[in-house]
C-alpha positions as CSV (number, residue, x, y, z in Angstrom):
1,X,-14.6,-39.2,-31.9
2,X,-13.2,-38.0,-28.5
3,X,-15.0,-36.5,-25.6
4,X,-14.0,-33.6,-23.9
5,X,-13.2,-35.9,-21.0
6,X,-10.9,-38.8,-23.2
7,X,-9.1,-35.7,-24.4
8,X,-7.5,-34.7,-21.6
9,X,-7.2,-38.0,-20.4
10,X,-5.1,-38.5,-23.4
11,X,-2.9,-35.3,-23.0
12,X,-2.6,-36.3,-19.5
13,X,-1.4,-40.0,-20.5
14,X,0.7,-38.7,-23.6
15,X,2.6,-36.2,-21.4
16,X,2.8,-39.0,-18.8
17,X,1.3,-37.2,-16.4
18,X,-0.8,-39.9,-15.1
19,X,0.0,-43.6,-15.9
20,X,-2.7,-46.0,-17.0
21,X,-2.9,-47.7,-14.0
22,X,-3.8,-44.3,-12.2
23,X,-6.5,-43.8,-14.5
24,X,-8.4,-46.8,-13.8
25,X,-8.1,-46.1,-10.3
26,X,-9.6,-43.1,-10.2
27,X,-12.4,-44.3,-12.9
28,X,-12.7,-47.0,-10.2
29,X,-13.7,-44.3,-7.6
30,X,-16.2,-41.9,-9.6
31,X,-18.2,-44.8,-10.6
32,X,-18.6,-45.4,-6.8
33,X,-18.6,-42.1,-5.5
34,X,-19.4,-39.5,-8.2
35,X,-17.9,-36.4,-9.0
36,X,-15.4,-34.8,-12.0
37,X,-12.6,-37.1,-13.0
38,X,-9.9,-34.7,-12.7
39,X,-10.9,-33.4,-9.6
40,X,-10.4,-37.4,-8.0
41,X,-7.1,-37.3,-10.0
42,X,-5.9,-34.1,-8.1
43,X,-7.9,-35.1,-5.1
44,X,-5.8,-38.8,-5.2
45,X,-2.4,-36.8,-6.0
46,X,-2.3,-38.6,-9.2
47,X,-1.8,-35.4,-10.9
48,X,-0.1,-32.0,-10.1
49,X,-3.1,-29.3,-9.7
50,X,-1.1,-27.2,-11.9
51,X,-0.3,-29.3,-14.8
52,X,-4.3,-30.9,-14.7
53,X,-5.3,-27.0,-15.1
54,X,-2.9,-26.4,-18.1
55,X,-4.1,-29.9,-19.5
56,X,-7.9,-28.4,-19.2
57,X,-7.1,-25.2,-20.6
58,X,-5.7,-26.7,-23.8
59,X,-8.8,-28.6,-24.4
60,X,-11.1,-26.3,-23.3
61,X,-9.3,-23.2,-25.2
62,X,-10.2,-21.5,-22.0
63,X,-7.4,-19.4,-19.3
64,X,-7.4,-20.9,-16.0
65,X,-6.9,-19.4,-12.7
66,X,-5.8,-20.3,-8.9
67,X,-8.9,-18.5,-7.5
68,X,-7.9,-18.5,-3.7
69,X,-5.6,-16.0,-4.9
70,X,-7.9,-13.6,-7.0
71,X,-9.3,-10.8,-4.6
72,X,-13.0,-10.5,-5.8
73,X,-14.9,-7.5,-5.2
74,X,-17.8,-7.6,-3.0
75,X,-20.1,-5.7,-5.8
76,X,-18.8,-8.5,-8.2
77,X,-20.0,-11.8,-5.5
78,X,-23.7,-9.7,-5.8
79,X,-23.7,-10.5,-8.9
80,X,-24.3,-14.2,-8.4
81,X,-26.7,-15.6,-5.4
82,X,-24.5,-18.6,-3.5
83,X,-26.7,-21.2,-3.8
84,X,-26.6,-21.3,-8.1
85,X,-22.6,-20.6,-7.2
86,X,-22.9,-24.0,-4.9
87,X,-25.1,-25.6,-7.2
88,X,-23.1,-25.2,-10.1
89,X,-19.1,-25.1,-9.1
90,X,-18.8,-21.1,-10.1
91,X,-17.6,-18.3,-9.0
92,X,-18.0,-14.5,-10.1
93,X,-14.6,-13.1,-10.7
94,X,-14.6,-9.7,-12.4
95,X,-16.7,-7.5,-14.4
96,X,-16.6,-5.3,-17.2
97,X,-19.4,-3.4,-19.3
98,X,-21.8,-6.0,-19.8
99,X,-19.2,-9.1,-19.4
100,X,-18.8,-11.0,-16.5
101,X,-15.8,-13.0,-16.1
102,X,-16.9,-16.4,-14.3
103,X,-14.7,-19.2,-12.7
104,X,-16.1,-22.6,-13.7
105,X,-14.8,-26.3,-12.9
106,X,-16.2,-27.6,-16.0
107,X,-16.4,-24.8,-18.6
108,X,-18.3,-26.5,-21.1
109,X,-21.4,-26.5,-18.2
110,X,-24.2,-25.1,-21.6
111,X,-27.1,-25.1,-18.5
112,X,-24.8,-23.4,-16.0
113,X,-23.2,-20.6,-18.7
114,X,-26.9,-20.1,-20.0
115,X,-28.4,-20.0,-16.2
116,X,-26.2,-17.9,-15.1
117,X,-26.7,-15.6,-18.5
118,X,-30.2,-15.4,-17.7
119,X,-30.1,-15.1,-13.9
120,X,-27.2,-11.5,-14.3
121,X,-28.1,-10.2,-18.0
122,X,-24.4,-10.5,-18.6
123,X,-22.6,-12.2,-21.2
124,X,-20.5,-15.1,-19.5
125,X,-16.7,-15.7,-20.0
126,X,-15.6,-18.3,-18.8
127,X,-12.2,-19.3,-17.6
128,X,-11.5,-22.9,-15.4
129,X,-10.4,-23.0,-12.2
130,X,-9.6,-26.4,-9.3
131,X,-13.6,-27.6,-8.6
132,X,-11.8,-27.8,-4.8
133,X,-10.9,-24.3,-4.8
134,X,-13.7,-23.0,-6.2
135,X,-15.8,-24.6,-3.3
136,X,-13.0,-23.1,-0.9
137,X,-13.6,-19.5,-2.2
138,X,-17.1,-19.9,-2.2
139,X,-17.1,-20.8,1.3
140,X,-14.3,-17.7,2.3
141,X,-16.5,-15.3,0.2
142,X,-20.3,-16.1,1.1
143,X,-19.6,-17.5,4.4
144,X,-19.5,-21.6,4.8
145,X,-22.7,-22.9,4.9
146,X,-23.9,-26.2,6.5
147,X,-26.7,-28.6,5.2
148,X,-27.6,-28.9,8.7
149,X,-28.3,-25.5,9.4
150,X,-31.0,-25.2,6.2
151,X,-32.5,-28.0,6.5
152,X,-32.9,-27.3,10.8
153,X,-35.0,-24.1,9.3
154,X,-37.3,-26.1,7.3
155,X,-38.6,-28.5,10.0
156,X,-39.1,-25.6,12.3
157,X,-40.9,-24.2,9.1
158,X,-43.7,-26.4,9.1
159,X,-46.5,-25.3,10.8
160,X,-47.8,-26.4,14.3
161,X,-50.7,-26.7,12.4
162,X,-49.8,-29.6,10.3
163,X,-47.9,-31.6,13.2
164,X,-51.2,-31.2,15.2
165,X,-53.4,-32.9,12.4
166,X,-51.2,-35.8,12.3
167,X,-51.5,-36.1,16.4
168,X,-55.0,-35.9,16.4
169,X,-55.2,-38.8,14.3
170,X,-52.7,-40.9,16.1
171,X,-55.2,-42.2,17.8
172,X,-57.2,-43.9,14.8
173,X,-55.8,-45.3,12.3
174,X,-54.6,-43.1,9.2
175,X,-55.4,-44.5,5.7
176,X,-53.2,-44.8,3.1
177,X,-55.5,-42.5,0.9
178,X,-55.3,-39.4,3.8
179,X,-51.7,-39.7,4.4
180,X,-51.4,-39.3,0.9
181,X,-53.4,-36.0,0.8
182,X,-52.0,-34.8,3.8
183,X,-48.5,-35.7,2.3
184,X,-49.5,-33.4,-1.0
185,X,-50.0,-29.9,1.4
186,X,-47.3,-27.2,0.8
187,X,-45.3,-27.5,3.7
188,X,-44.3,-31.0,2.8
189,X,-44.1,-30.7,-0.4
190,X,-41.6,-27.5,-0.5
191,X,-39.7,-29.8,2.7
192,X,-38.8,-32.4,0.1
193,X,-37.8,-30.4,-2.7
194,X,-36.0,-28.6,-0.6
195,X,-34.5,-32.1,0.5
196,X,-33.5,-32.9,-3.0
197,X,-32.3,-29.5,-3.6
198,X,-29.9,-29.7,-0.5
199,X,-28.6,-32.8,-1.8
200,X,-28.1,-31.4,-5.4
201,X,-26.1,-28.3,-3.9
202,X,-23.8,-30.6,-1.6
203,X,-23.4,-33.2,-4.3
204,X,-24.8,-35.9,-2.1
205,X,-24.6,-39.2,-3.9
206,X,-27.4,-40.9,-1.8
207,X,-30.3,-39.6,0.5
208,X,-30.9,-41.7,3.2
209,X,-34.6,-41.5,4.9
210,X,-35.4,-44.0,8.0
211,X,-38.4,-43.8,9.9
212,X,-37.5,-44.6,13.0
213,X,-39.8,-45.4,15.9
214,X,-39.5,-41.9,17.6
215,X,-38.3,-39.7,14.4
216,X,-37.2,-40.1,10.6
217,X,-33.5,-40.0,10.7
218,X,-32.4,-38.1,7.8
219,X,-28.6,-39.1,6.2
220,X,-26.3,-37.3,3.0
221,X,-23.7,-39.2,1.3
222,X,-21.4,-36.6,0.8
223,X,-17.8,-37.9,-0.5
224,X,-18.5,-41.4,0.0
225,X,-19.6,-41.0,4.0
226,X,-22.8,-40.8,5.1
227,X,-23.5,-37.1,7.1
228,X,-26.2,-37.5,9.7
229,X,-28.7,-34.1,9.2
230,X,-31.3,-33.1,11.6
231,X,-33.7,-35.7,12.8
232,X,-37.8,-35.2,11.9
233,X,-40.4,-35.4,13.8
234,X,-42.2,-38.3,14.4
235,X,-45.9,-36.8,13.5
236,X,-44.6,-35.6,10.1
237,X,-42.1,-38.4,9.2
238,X,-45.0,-40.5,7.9
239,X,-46.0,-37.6,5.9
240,X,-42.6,-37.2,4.2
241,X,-42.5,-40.4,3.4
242,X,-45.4,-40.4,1.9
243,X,-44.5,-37.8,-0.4
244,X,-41.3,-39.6,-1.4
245,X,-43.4,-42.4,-2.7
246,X,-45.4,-40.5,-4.3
């Protein structure tokens, strides 16, 4: 039986859109860098945007849409909070009575469409739209956001209390059995889910954490290249890393 995915592959094949040798290419670079197979077959120019989107709508059943062209109303972008937007490759489009219309990259998303159900109250219909594009109208509509800038918030969120108790005890040795508690306190905790979670919503590949002598140096791989994010302090890189472990 066919996946969703070999399906329009084989449309794609069959109406030689793509030729064999494309394929394996761009199979070639998901498995080293991630992300949606048709969106590194547009993204490599393997494939007319247009004719991918018609391919996916015949699978899918689903319309599909060129969303940097759709004007969405601002009481419609309410709706939906960025982040989940980020997070899961939608976009609010329109409403009406107790539907809302919702631009998805990968319609078939069950813990998006039910999130998303749960988050509004509405019932969700989606339709597909370019994964590129709907990052590009996100961006135009909520305002472009940077990794940077979010996590730059959360080291200045962690108390001067916490980065004192790890000075204090730079004199002494710290054992392995404090830095662990210390490592379990709030602030560091909610710092390295909201690491993760930073990663998740730039679909970072790799997160790379090295303690360095003066800081913990703090690298996404985003689209295959590593993206240097603000550097830690020294008195709490011990304590992230600690949590990591944990």
């Amino acid at each position: 039986m066919f996946s969703l995915k070999d399906r329009i592959v084989q449309i794609l094949i069959q109406d030689k859109l793509i030729t064999q040798d494309n394929l394996e290419h761009a199979l070639k670079v998901q498995k080293e860098k991630g992300g949606q197979l048709s969106g590194i077959l547009a993204e490599l120019k393997f494939v007319d945007e247009n004719k991918l989107l018609a391919a996916m709508s015949k699978v899918f059943s689903k319309p599909s849409i060129d969303i940097t062209r759709f004007q969405i109303a601002p009481e419609v972008l309410k709706i939906i909070p960025p982040n989940i937007c980020r997070q899961y490759q939608v976009i609010p489009v329109s409403k009406f009575g107790s539907a809302l219309t919702l631009a998805m990259a990968d319609p078939m998303n069950i813990l998006a469409l039910d999130d998303v159900k749960s988050l509004t109250g509405y019932q969700i219909n989606p339709i597909i739209a370019d994964s590129r594009k709907i990052t590009q109208a996100i961006n135009q509509c909520y305002g472009e956001v940077s990794s940077k800038s979010v996590i730059e918030e959360l080291i200045q969120g962690i108390s001067a209390e916490n980065i004192e108790l790890i000075e204090d005890k730079e004199e002494e040795a710290i054992s392995s059995a404090e830095l662990g508690r210390l490592a379990q306190e709030a602030p560091i905790v909610t710092f390295v889910n909201k690491i993760f979670e930073q990663a998740v919503n730039f679909k970072s590949s790799d997160i790379m954490l090295e303690p360095q002598e003066n800081k913990l140096r703090i690298r996404f791989r985003i689209d295959g290249m590593l993206k240097e994010q603000p550097e830690c302090p020294k008195e709490i890189s011990a304590l992230i890393v600690s949590r990591v472990k944990v």
